[in-house]
N, CA, C and O atoms as a Tripos MOL2 file, in Angstrom:
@<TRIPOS>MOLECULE
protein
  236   235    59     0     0
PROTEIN
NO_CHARGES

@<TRIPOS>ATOM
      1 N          81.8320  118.6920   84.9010 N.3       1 UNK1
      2 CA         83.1960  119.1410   85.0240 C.3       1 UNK1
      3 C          84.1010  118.1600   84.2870 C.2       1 UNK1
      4 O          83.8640  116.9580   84.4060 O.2       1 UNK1
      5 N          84.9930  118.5240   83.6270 N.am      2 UNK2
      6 CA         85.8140  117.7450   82.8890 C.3       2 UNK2
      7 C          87.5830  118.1140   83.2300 C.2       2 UNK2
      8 O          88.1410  119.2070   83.3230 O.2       2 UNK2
      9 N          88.0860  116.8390   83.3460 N.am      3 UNK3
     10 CA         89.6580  116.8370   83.8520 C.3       3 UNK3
     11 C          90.4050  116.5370   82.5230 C.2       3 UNK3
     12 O          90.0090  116.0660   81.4570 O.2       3 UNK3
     13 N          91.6370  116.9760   82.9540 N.am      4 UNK4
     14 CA         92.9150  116.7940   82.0880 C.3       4 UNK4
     15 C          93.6910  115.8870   82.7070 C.2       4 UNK4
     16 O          94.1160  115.9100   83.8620 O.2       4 UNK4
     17 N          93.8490  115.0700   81.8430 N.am      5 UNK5
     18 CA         94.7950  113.9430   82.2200 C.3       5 UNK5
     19 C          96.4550  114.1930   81.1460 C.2       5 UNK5
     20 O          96.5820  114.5710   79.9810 O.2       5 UNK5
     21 N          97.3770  113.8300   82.0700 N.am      6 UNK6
     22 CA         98.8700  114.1990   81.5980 C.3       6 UNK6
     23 C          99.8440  112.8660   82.0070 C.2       6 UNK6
     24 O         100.0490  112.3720   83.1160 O.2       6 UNK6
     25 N         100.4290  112.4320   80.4980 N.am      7 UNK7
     26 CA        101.1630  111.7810   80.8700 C.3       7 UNK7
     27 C         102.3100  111.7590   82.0020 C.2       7 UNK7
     28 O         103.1160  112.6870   82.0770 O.2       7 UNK7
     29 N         102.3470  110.6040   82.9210 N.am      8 UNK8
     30 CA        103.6000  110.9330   84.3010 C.3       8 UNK8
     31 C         104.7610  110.9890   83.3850 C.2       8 UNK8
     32 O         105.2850  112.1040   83.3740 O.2       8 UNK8
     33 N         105.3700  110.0250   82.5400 N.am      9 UNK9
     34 CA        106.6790  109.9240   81.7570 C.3       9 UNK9
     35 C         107.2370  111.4040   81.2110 C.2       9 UNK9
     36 O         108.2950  112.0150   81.3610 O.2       9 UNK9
     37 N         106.2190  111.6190   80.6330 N.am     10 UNK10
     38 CA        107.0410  113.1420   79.0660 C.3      10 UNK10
     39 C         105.8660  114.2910   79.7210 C.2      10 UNK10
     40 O         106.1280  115.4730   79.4990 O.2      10 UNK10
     41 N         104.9980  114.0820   80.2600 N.am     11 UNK11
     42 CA        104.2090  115.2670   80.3130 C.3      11 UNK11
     43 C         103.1780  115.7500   79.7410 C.2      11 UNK11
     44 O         102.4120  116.6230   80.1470 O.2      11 UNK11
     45 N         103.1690  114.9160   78.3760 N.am     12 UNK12
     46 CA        102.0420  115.3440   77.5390 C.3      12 UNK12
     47 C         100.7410  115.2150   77.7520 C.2      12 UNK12
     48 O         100.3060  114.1920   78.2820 O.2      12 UNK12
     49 N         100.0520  116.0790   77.4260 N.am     13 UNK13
     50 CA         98.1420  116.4910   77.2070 C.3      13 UNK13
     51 C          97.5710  115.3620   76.5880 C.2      13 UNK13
     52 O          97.2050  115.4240   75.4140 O.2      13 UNK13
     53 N          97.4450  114.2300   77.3300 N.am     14 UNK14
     54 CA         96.7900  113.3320   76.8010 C.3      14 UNK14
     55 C          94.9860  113.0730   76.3470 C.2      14 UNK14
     56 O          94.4610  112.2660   75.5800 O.2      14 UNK14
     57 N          94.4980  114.0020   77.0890 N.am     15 UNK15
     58 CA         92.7900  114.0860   76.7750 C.3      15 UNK15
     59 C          92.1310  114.5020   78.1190 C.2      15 UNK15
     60 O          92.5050  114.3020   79.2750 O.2      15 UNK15
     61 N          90.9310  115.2040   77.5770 N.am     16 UNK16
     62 CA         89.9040  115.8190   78.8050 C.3      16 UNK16
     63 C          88.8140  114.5550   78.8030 C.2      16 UNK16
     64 O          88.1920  113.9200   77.9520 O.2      16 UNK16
     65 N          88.9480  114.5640   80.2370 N.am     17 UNK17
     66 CA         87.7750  113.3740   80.4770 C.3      17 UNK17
     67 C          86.4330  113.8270   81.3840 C.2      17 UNK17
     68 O          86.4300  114.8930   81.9990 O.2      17 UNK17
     69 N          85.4660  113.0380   81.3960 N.am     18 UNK18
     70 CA         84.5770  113.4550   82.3790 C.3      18 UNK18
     71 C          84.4620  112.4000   83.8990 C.2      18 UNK18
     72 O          84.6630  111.1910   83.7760 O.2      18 UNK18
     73 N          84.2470  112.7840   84.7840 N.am     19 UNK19
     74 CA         84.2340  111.5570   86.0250 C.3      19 UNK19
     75 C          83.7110  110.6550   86.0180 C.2      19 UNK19
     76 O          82.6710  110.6410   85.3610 O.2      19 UNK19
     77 N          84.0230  109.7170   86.5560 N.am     20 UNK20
     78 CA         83.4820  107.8540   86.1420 C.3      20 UNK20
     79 C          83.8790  107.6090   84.7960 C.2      20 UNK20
     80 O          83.0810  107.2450   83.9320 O.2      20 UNK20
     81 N          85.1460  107.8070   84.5880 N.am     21 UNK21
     82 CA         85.7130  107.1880   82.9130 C.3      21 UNK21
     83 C          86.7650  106.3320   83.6230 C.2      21 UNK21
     84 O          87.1570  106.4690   84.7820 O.2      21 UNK21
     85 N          87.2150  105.2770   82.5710 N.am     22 UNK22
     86 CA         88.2030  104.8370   82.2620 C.3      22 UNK22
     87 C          88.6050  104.0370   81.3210 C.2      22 UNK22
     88 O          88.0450  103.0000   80.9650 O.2      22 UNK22
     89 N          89.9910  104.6960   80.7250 N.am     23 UNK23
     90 CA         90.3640  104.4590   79.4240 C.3      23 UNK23
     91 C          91.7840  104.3000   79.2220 C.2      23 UNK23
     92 O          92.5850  105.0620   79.7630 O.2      23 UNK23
     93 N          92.1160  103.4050   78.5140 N.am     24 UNK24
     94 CA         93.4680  102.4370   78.0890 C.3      24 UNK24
     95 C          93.3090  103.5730   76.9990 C.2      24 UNK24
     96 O          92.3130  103.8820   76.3460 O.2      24 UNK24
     97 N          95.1720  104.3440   76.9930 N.am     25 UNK25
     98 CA         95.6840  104.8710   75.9900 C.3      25 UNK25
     99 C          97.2450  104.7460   75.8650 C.2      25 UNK25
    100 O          98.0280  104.3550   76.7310 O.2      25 UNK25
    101 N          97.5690  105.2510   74.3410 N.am     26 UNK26
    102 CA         99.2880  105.2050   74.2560 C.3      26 UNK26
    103 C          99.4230  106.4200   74.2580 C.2      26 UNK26
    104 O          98.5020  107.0890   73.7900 O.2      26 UNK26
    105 N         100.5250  107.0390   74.7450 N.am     27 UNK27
    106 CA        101.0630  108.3610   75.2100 C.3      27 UNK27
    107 C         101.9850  108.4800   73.1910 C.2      27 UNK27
    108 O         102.9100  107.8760   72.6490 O.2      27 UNK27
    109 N         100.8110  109.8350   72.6660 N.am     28 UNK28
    110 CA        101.6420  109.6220   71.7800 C.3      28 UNK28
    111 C         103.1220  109.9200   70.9100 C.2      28 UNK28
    112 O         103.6090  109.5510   69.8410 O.2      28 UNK28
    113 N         103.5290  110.8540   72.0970 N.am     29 UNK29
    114 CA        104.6520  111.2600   72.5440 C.3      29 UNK29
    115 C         105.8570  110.4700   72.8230 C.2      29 UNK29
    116 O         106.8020  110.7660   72.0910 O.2      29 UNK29
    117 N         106.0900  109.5100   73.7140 N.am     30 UNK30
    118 CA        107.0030  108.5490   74.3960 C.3      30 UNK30
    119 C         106.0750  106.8990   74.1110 C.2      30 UNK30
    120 O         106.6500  105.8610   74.4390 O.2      30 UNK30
    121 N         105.1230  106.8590   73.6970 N.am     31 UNK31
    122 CA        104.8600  105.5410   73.5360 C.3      31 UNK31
    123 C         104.3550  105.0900   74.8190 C.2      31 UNK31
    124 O         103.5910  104.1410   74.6440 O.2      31 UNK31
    125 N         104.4640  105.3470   75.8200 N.am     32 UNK32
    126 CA        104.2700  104.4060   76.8890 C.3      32 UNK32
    127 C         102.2350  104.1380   76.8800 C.2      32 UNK32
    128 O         101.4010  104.8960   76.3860 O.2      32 UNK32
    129 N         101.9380  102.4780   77.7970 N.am     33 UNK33
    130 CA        101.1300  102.6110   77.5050 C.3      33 UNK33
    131 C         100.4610  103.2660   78.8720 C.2      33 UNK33
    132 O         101.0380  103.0660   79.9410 O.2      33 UNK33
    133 N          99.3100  104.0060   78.8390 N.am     34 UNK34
    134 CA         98.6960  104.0540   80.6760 C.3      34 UNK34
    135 C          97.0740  103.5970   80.5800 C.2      34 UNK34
    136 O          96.3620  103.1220   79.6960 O.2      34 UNK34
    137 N          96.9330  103.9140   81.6640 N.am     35 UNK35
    138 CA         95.6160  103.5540   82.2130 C.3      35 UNK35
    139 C          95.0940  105.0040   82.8490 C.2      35 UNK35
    140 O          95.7020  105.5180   83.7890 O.2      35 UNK35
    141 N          94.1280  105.5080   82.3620 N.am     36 UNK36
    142 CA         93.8010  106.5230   83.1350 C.3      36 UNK36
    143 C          92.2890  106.6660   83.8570 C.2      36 UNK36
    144 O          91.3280  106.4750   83.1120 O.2      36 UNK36
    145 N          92.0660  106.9390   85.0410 N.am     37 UNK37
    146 CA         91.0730  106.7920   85.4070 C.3      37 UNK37
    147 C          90.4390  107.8190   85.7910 C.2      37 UNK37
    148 O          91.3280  108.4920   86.3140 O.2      37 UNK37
    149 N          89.0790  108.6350   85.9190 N.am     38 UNK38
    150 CA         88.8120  109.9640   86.0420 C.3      38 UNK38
    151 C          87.4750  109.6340   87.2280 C.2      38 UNK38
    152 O          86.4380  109.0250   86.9690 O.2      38 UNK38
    153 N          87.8070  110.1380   88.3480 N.am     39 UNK39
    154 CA         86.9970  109.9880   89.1920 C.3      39 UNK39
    155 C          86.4150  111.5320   89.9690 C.2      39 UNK39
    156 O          87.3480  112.3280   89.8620 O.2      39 UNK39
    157 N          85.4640  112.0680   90.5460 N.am     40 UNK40
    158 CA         85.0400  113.2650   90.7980 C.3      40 UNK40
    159 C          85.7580  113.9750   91.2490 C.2      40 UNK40
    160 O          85.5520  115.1850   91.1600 O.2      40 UNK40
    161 N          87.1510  113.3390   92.0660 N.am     41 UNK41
    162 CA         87.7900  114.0110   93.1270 C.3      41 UNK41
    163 C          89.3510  114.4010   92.2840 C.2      41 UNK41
    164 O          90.2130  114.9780   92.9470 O.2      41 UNK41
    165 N          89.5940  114.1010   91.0280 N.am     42 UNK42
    166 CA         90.6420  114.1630   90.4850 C.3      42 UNK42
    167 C          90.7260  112.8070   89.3750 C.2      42 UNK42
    168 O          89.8240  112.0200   89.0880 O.2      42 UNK42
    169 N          91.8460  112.8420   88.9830 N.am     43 UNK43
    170 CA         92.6060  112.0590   88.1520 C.3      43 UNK43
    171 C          93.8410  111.2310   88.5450 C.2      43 UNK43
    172 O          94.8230  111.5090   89.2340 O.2      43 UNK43
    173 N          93.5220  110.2770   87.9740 N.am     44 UNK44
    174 CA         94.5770  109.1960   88.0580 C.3      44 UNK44
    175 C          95.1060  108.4970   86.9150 C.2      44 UNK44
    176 O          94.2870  108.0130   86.1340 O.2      44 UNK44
    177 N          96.7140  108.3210   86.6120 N.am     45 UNK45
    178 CA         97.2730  107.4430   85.4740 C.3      45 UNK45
    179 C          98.5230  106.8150   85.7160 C.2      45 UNK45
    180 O          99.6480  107.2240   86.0040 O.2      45 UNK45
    181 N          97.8890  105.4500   85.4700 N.am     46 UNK46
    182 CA         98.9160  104.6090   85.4640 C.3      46 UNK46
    183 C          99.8140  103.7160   84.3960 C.2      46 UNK46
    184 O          99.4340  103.0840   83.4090 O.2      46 UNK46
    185 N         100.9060  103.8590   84.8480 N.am     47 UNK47
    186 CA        101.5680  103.1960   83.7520 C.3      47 UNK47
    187 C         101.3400  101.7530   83.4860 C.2      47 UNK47
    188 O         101.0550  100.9620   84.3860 O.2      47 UNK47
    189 N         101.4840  101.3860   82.0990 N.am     48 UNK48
    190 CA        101.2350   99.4250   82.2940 C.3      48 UNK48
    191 C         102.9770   98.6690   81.1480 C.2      48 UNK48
    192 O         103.1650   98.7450   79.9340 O.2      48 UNK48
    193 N         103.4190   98.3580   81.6870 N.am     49 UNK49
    194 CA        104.5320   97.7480   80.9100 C.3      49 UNK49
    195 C         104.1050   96.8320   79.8280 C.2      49 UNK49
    196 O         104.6040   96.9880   78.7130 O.2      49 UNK49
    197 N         103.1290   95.7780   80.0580 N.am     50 UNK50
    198 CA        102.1470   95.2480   79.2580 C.3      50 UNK50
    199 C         101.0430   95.9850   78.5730 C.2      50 UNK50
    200 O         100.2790   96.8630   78.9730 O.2      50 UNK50
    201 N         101.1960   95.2950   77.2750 N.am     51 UNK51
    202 CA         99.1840   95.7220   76.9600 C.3      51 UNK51
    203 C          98.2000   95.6380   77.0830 C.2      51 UNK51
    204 O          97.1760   96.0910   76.5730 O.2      51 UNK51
    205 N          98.6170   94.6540   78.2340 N.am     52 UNK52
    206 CA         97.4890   93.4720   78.4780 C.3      52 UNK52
    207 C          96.8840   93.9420   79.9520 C.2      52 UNK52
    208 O          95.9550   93.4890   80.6200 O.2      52 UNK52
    209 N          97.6230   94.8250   80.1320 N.am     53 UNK53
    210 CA         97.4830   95.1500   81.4020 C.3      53 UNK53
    211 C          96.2960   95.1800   81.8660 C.2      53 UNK53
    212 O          95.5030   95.7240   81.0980 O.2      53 UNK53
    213 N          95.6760   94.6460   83.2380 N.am     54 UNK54
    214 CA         94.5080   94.7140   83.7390 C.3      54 UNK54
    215 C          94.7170   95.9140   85.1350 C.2      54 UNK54
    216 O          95.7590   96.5340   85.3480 O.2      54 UNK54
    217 N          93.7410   95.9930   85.7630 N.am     55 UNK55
    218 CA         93.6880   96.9060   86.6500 C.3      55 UNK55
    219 C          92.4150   96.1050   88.4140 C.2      55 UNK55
    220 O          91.2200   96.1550   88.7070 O.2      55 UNK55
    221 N          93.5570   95.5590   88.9810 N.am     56 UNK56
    222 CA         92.8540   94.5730   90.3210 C.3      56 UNK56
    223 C          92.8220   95.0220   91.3250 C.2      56 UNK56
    224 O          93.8290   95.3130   91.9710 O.2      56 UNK56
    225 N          91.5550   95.2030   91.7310 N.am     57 UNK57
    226 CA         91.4240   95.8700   93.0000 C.3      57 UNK57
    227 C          91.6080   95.4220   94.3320 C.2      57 UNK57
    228 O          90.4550   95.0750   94.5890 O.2      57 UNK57
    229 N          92.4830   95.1160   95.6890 N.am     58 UNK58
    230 CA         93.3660   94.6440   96.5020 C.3      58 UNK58
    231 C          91.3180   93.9980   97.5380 C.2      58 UNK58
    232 O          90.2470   94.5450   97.7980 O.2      58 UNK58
    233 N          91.8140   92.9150   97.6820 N.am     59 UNK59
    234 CA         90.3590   91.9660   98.4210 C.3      59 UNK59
    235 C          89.9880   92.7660  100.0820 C.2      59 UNK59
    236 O          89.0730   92.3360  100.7840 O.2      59 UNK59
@<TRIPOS>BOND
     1     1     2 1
     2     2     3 1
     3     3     4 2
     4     3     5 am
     5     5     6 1
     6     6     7 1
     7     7     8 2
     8     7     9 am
     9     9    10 1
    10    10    11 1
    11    11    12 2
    12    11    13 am
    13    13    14 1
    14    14    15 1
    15    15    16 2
    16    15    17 am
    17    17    18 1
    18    18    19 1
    19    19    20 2
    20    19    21 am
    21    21    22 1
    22    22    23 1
    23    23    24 2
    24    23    25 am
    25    25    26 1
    26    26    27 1
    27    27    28 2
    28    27    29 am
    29    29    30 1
    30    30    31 1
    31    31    32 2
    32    31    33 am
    33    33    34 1
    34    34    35 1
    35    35    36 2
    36    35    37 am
    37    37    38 1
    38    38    39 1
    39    39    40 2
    40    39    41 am
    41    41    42 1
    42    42    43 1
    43    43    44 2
    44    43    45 am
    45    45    46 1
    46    46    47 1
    47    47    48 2
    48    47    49 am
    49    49    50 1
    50    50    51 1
    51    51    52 2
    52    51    53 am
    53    53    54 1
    54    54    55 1
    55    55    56 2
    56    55    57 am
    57    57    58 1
    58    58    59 1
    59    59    60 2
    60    59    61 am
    61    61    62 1
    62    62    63 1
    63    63    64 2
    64    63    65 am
    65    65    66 1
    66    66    67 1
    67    67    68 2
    68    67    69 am
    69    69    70 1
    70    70    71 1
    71    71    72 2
    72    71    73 am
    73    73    74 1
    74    74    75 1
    75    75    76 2
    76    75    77 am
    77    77    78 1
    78    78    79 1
    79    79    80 2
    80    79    81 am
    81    81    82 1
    82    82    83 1
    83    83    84 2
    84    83    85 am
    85    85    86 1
    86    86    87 1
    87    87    88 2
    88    87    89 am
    89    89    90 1
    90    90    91 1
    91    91    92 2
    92    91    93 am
    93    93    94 1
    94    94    95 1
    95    95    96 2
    96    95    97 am
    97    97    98 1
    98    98    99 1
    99    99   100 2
   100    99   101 am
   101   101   102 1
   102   102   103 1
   103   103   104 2
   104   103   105 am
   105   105   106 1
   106   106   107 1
   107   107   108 2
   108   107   109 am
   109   109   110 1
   110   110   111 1
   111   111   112 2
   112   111   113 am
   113   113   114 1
   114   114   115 1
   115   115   116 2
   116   115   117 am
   117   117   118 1
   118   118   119 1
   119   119   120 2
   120   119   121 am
   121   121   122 1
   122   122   123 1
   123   123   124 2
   124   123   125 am
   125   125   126 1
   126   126   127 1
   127   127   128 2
   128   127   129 am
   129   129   130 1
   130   130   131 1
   131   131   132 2
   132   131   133 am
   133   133   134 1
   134   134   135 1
   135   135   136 2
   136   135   137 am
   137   137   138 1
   138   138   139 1
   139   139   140 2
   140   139   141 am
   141   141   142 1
   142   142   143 1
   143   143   144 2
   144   143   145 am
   145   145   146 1
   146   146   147 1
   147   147   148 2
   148   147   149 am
   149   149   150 1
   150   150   151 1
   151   151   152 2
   152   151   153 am
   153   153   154 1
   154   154   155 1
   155   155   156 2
   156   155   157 am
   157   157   158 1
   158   158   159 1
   159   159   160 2
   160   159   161 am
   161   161   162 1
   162   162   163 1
   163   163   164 2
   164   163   165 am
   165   165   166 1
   166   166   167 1
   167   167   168 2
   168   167   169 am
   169   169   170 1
   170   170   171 1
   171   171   172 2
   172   171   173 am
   173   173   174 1
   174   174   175 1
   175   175   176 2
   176   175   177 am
   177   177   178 1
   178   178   179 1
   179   179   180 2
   180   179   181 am
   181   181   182 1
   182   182   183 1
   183   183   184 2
   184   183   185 am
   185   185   186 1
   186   186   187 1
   187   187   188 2
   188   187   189 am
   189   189   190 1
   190   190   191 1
   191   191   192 2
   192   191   193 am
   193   193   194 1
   194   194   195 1
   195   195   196 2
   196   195   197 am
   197   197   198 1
   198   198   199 1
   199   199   200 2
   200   199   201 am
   201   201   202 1
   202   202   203 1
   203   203   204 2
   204   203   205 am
   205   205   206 1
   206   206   207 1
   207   207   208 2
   208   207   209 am
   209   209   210 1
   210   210   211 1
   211   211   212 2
   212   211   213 am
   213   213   214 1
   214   214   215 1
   215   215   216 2
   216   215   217 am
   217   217   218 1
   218   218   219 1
   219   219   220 2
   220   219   221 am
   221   221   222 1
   222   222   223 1
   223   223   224 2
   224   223   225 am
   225   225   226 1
   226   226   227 1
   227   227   228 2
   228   227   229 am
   229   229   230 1
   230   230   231 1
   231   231   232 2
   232   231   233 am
   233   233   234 1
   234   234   235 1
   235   235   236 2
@<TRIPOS>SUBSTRUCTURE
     1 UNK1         2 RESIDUE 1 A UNK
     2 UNK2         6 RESIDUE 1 A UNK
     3 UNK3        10 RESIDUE 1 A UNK
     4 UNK4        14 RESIDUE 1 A UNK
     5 UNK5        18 RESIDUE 1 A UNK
     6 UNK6        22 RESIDUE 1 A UNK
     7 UNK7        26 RESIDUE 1 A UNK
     8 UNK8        30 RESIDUE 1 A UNK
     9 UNK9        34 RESIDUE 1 A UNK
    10 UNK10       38 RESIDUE 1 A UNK
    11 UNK11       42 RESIDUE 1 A UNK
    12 UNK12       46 RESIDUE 1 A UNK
    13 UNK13       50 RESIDUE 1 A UNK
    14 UNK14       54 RESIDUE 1 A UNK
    15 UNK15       58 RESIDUE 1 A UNK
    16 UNK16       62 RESIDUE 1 A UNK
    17 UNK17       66 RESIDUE 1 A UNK
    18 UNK18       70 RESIDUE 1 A UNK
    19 UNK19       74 RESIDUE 1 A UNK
    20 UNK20       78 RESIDUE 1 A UNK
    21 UNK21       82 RESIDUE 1 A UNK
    22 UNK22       86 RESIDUE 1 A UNK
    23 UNK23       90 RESIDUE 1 A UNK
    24 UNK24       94 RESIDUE 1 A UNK
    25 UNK25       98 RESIDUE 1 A UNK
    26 UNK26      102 RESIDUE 1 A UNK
    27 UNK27      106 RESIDUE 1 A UNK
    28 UNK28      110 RESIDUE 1 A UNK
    29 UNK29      114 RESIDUE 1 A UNK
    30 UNK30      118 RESIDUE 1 A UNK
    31 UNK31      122 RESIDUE 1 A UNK
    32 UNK32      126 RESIDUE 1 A UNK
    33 UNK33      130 RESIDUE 1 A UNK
    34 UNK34      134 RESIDUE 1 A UNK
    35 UNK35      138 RESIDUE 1 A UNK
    36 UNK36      142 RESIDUE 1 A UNK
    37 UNK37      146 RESIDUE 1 A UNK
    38 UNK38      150 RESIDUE 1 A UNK
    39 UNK39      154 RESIDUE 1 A UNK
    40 UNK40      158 RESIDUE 1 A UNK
    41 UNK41      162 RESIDUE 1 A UNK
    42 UNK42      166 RESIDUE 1 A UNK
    43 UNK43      170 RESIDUE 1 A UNK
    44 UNK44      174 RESIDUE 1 A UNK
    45 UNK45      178 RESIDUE 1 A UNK
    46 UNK46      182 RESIDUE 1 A UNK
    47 UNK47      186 RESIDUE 1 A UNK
    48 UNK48      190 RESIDUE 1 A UNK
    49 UNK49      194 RESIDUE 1 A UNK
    50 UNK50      198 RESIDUE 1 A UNK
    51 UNK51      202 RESIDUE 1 A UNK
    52 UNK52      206 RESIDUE 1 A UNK
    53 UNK53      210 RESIDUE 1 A UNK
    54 UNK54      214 RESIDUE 1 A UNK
    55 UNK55      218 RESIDUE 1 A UNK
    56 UNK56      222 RESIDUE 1 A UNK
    57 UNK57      226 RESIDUE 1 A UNK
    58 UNK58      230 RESIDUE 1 A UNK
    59 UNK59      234 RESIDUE 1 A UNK
């Protein structure tokens, strides 16, 4: 099964993914950068103000 991931900012069709992905992209629409993560149960994207942005999971 493969998901659609959409930028939160502008909306745009950023790419179909398959579950257990994750991938650093620029929205090429508005520029912003996200983080998107594709897990069985849905999709997730986050914005990163940095490029550098990492992604830490709470201990």
């Amino acid at each position: 099964m493969k998901y659609r991931a959409m930028c939160p900012i502008c909306g745009w069709t950023l790419m179909q993914a398959s579950p257990n992905s994750q991938i650093k992209v620029n929205c090429p629409k508005c520029k912003s950068n996200l983080y998107v993560e594709v897990e069985e149960n849905g999709v997730r994207v986050y914005t990163c103000k940095d490029e550098r942005f990492q992604k830490t999971q709470p201990s």
